[in-house]
N, C-alpha and C positions, 0 to 999 in steps of 0.2 A: 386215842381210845382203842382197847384190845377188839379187835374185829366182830367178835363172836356179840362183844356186849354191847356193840354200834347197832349190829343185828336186830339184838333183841329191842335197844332202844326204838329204833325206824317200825319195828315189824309192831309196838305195841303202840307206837303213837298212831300209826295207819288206820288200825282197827279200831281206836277211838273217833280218830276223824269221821273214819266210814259207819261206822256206828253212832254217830251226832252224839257223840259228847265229849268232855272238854279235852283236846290233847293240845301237846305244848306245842306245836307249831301246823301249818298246813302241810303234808307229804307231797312233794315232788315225785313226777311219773314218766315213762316216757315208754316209746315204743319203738325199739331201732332194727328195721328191716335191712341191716347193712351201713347204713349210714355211719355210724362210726367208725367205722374199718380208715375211710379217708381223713378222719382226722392225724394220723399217725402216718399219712403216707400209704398204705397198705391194700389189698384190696384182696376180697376173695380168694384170687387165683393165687396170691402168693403164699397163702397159709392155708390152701384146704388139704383134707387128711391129717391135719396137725392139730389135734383138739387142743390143746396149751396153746400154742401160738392164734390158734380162730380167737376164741376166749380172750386172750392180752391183747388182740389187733381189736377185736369190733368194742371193747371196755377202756381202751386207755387215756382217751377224753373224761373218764368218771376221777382219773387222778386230779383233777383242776374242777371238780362239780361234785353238788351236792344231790344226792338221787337216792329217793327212800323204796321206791318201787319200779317194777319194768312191767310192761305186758309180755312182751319175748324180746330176742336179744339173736336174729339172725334167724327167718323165718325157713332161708334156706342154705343151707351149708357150702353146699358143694357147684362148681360147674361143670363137672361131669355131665349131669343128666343135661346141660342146654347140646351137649355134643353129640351125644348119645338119642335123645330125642329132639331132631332139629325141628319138628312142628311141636311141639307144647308150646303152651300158654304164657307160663312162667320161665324164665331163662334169665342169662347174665347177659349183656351189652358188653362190648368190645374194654368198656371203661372199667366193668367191675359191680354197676348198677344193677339192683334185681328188677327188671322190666318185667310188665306181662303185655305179650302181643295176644289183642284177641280175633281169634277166625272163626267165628261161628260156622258149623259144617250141616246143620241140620236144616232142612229145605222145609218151609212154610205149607208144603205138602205132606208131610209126613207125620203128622201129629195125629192122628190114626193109630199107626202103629206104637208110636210112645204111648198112647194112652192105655192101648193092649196088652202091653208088655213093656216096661220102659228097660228089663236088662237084658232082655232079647234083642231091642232095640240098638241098645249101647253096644252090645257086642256083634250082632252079625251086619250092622249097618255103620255107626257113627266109629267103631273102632279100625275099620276097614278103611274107612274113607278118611280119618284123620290119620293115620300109622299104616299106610299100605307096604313101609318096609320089613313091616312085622311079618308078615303076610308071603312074605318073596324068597325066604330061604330059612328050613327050619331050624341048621345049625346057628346059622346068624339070630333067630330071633331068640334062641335058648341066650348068647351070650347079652341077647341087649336086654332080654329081663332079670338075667342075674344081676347085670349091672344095676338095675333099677334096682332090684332088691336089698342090694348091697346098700347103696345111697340112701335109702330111704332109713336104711336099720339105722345108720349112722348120724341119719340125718336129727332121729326122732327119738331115735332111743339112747345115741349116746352124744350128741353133740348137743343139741339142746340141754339134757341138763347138766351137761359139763360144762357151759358156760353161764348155767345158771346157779350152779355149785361154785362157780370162780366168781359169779359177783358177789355172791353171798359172802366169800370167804375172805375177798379184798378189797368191798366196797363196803359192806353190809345191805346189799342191795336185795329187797324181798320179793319174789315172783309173783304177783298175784293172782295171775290167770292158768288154766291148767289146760290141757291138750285138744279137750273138750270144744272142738270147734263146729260151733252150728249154721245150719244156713238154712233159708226158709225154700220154699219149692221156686219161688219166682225168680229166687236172687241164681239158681240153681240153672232154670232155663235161658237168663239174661247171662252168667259166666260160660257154662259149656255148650248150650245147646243153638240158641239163636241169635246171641250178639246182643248190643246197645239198640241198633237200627231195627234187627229182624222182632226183636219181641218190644219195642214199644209200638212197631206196626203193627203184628199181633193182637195185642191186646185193644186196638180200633176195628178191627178185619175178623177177628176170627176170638171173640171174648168168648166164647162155649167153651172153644176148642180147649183154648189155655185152662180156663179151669177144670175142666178135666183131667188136662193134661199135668196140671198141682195139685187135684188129689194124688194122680198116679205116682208123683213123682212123692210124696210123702207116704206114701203106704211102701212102694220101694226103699224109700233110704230112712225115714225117719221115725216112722209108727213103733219100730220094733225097741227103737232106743227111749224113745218114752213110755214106753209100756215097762221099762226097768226102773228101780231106784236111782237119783241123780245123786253123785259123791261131794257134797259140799266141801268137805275137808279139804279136797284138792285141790282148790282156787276157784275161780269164778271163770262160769265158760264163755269162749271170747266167740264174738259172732261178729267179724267185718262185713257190712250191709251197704250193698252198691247199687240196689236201683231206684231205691224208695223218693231218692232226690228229684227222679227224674218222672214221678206218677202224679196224675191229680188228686186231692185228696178223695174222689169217687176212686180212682183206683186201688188204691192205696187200703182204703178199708176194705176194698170188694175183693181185692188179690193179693194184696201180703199179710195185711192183720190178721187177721181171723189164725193163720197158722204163726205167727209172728209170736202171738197173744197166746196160744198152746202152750211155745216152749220158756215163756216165760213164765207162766205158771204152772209148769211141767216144773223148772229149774228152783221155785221160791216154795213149792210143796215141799220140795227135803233141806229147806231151808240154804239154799244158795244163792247166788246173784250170776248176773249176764252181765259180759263187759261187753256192752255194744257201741259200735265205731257207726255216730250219724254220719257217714260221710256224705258233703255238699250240704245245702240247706235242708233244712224240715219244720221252718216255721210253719208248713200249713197243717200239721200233720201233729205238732207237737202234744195237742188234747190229749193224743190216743193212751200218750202215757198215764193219764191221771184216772185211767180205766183198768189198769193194773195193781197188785197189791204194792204198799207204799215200802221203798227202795229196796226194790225185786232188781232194778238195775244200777248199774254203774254206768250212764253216759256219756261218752268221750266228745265232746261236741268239737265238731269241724269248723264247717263254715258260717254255721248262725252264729250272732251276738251273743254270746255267755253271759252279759247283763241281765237279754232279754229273756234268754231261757231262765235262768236263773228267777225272774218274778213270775213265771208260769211253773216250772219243776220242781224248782229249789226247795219247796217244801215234803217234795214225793218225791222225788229219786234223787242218789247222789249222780252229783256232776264234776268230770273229770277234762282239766283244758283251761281256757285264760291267756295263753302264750301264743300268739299266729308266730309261725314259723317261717311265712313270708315276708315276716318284717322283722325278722330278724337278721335276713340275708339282704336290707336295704335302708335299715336304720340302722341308726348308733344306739346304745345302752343306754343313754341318759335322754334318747325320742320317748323310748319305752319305757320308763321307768315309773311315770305317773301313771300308765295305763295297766301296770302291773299294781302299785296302789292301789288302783280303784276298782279293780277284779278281782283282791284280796280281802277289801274293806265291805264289798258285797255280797257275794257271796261264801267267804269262809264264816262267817259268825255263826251260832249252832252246829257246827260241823256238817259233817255230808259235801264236802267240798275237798277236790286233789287238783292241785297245779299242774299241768300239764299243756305240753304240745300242742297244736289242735290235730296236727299228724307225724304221722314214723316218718322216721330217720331215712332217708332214701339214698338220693345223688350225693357226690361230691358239693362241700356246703352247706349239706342242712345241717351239719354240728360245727358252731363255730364263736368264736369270740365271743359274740353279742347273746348269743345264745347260753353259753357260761354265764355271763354274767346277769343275765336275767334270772336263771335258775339258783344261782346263789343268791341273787338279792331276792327272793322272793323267799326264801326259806328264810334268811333272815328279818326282814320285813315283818313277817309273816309271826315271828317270835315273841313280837312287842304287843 
């Protein structure tokens, strides 16, 4: 089929699925943070600066699979910047692998001053103490943000949709999340500021402080973007959410909802959706959803039972997932293949239902055989 009209085929069956009514098959999804690259042998380092070849290295397992949609397609491009800034977060492993190492740098004393000023705070304290090379010689620090700056242009502005113009153009592959990346105040102080350890001891020791310290950190980053129109047309804004797994449900409504709950209905007023990634479980927490307006999100469900979400959500928000992708790397196709059945036969009926991953594409191995052939038998399956 001519590429452009494969497009248009995936891109309108999508929007009826997502839209609960009838399209001719369930839409395959996926999320590949690099993981593709190893299926061809290949690995970051050997095609970065090369948009054509990033593009044909991280997509060339989609020649053998069927894929109607991606969230992104190589969330970081290059590994310059792991060289260049040897303390961040995010970096490549020796293998190719996009890792993030986290080192939380902000001392359980300081929360005072975040709450005072949280970009006075970032810049004359936490930027000093993480990047003190910056700090040590001015010629050196001009060349290491131009580099950053360089990377970043390329990264965002032209590598990204250059390999989302290359799926489009030799898969028909539809993008449907756009750049629009959110994060709530908690998830914000649990990634840059105090670790996994530092902020769920926080929130036992010092629960004032924190919440303080989440308005400040939402009137700094976030108050001013929701106070604008949100651009529906441009996809659905992705929000990967990493601590929510890890609160009780007291915490949970008392420290992430309430702003959680903002930009979801910040995002569904101009008529958009949120692709949010539960990662880990959230059966306890699931209600929260059925408090929001009905499929304001797109759900990626991780590590809960997609059965089970499915007879609590399935009727309010769409749900996106079905495929564990650690049983992919230790079953055969035909372990799985009744279990793809019966995640088909349940949840796709009325639509509001996308086949998917339960997560991206990462190491060497998470795209593989078993995983082809699930993804086409499920499209197919899924037709009847």
């Amino acid at each position: 089929m001519e590429t452009n009209k494969l497009f248009q085929e995936k891109y309108e069956n999508f929007q009826k699925a997502v839209n609960r009514q009838e399209a001719a098959y369930v839409p395959n999804a996926m999320t590949n943070n690099g993981g593709g690259f190893f299926w061809g042998g290949k690995t970051a380092f050997d095609v970065a600066g090369d948009h054509e070849a990033y593009a044909k290295a991280i997509s060339s397992f989609l020649d053998e699979t069927w894929m109607d949609g991606q969230v992104l397609s190589g969330l970081t491009t290059t590994p310059r910047l792991s060289t260049t800034f040897p303390t961040a977060e995010n970096r490549f492993a020796e293998d190719g692998t996009l890792t993030h190492l986290q080192v939380p740098h902000m001392q359980p004393d300081e929360y005072d001053q975040l709450i005072a000023d949280p970009r006075a705070y970032i810049a004359n304290v936490l930027l000093p103490r993480k990047y003190p090379y910056l700090f040590e010689n001015r010629e050196k620090t001009k060349d290491i943000l131009k580099t950053y700056a360089e990377e970043q242009f390329d990264n965002f502005v032209v590598q990204m949709p250059y390999t989302n113009q290359y799926m489009k153009d030799h898969y028909g592959v539809y993008t449907f999340v756009n750049l629009c990346m959110l994060n709530t105040p908690l998830d914000h102080i649990f990634d840059y500021f105090r670790g996994f350890r530092g902020t769920l001891t926080d929130l036992r020791r010092y629960p004032d402080k924190v919440k303080a310290a989440l308005d400040a950190i939402w009137e700094y980053k976030t108050a001013a973007m929701v106070a604008a129109p949100y651009n529906a047309a441009a996809g659905y804004a992705f929000q990967p959410c990493h601590i929510p797994a890890y609160l009780s449900p007291k915490q949970f409504r008392e420290f992430y909802w309430p702003y959680e709950k903002r930009l979801i209905e910040w995002v569904h007023s101009y008529g958009g959706k949120i692709f949010l990634v539960m990662e880990g479980r959230w059966e306890n927490i699931w209600d929260c959803f059925l408090e929001v307006p009905k499929d304001s999100l797109v759900l990626n469900v991780d590590d809960d039972d997609i059965l089970k979400v499915n007879e609590v959500l399935g009727g309010h928000q769409i749900l996106c997932g079905g495929l564990k992708l650690g049983d992919t790397r230790l079953k055969t196709f035909e372990e799985m293949k009744d279990d793809i059945k019966r995640v088909i036969d349940t949840c796709a009926p009325g639509g509001g239902f996308i086949f998917c991953a339960d997560k991206g594409f990462v190491p060497p191995g998470d795209v593989n055989r078993t995983l082809i052939e699930c993804y086409n038998f499920a499209h197919e399956y899924s037709k009847k």
